[in-house]
C-alpha positions as CSV (number, residue, x, y, z in Angstrom):
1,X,0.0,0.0,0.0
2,X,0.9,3.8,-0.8
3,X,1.7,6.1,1.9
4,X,-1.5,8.1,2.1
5,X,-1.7,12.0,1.3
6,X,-3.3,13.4,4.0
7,X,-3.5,16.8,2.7
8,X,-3.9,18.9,-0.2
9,X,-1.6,21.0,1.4
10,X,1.2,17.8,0.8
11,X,0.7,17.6,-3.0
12,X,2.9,20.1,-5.5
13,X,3.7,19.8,-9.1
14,X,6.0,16.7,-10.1
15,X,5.0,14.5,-7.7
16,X,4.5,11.4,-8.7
17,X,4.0,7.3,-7.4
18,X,4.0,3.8,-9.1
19,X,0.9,2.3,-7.9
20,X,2.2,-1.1,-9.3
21,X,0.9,-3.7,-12.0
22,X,-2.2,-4.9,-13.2
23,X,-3.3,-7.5,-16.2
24,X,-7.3,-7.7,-17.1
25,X,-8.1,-11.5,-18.2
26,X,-10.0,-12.0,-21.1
27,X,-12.6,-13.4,-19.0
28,X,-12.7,-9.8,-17.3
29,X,-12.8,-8.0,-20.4
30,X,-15.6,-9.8,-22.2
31,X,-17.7,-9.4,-18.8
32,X,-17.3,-5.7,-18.8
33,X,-18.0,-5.1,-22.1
34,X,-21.1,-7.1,-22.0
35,X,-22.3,-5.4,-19.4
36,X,-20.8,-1.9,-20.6
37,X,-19.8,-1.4,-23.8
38,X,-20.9,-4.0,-26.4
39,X,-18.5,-3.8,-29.3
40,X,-17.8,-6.3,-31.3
41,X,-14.1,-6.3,-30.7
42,X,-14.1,-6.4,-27.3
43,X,-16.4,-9.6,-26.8
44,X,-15.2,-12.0,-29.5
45,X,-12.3,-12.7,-30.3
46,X,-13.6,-14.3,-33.8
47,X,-15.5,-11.0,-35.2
48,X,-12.6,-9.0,-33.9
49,X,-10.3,-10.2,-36.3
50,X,-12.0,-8.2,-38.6
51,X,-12.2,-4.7,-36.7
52,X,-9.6,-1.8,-36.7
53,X,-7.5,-3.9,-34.2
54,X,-7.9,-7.1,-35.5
55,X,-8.0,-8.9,-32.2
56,X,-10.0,-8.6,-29.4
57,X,-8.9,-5.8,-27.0
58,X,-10.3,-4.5,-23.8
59,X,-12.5,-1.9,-23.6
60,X,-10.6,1.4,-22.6
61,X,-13.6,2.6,-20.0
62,X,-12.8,-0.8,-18.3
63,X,-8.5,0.1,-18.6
64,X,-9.8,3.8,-16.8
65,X,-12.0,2.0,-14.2
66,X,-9.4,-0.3,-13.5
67,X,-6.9,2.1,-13.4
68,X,-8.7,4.3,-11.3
69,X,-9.7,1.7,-9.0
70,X,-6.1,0.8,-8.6
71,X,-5.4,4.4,-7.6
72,X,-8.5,4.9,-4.8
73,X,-7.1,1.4,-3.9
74,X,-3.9,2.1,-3.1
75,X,-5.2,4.7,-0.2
76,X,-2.6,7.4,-1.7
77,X,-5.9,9.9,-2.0
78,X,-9.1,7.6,-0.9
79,X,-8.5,9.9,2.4
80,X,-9.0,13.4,1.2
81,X,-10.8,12.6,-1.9
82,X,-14.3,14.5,-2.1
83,X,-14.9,13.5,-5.6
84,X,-14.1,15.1,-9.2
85,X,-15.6,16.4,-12.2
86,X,-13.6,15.8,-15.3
87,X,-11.2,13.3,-16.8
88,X,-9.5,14.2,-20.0
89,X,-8.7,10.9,-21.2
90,X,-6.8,9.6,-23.8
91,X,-6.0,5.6,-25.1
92,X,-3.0,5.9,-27.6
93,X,-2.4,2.3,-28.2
94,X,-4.8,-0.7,-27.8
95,X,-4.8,-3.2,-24.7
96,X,-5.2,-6.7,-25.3
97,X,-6.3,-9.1,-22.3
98,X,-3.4,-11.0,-20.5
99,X,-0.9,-8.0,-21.0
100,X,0.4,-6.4,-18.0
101,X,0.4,-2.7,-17.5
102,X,2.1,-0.2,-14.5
103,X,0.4,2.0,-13.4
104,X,1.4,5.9,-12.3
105,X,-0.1,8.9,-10.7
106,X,1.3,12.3,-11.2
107,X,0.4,15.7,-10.1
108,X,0.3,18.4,-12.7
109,X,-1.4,21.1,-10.5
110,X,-2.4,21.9,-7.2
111,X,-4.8,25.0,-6.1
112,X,-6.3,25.6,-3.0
113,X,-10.4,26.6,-2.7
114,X,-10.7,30.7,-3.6
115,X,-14.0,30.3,-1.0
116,X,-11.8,29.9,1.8
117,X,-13.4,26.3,2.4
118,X,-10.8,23.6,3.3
119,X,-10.4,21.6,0.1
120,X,-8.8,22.1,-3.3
121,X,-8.4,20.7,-6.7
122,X,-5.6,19.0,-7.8
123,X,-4.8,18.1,-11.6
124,X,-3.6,14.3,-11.4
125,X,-2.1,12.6,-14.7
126,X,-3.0,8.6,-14.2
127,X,-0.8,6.7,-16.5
128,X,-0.8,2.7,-17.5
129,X,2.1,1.7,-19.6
130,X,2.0,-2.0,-21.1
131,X,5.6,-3.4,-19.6
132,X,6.5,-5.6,-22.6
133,X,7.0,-2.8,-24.8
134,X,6.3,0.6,-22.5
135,X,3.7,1.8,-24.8
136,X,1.3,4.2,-23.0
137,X,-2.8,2.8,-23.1
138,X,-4.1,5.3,-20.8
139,X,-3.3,9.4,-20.1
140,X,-6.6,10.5,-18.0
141,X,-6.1,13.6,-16.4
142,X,-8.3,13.7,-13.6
143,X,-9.5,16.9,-12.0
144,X,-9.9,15.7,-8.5
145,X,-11.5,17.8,-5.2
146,X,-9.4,17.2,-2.3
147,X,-9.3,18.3,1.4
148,X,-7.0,20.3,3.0
């Protein structure tokens, strides 16, 4: 487990943690996506052959839930964390079930409340990297509302 922020206050630009490794099974994957998001390509991997990939490949709302669930998780903000309301998020390369990827937290930018209230945002960049090859298949910046 992550030493836990306790404080807004703590968190300044640069920052960062490895928050360890996960892999998604292909059993995991095709649950999600038939429950969530019911493409073709990410529930058979027959039909995917013939889609954009040409394989079956998880579902990159599944990657950012499990990703993000890694990083409540790990306890490094589940302490302070009153929530958010955006995540820029990006998948540049395709994740296939079975294929580990680390996973990293970063803080981009930190300002207290201007209502005087004792909480803040901060802007944290979560990262998963596939570790055969170090390709990046998640960049979500999160804007996150934590207390001071």
């Amino acid at each position: 487990m992550t030493e836990p922020i306790r404080s807004l206050d703590d968190l300044s630009p640069g920052m960062g943690w490895d928050l360890g490794t996960l892999t998604l099974s292909l059993e995991e994957v095709v649950e999600f996506a038939s429950k969530y998001d019911p493409q073709y390509f990410h529930l058979d991997p027959e039909t995917a052959k013939d889609s954009i990939f040409g394989e079956l490949v998880a579902s990159g709302l599944h990657t950012l839930s499990a990703v993000f669930g890694r990083v409540m998780g790990s306890g490094l903000i589940a302490g302070i964390s009153l929530g958010g309301n955006q995540i820029d998020t990006k998948w540049p390369a395709p994740l296939r079930p079975g294929e580990e990827i680390a996973i990293r937290t970063e803080v981009v930018e930190v300002r207290p409340s201007r209502s005087g209230r004792a909480l803040g945002i901060a802007k944290l960049r979560h990262t998963a990297r596939r570790t055969a090859d170090n390709v990046i298949v998640l960049d979500a910046l999160g804007t996150h509302f934590l207390k001071r």
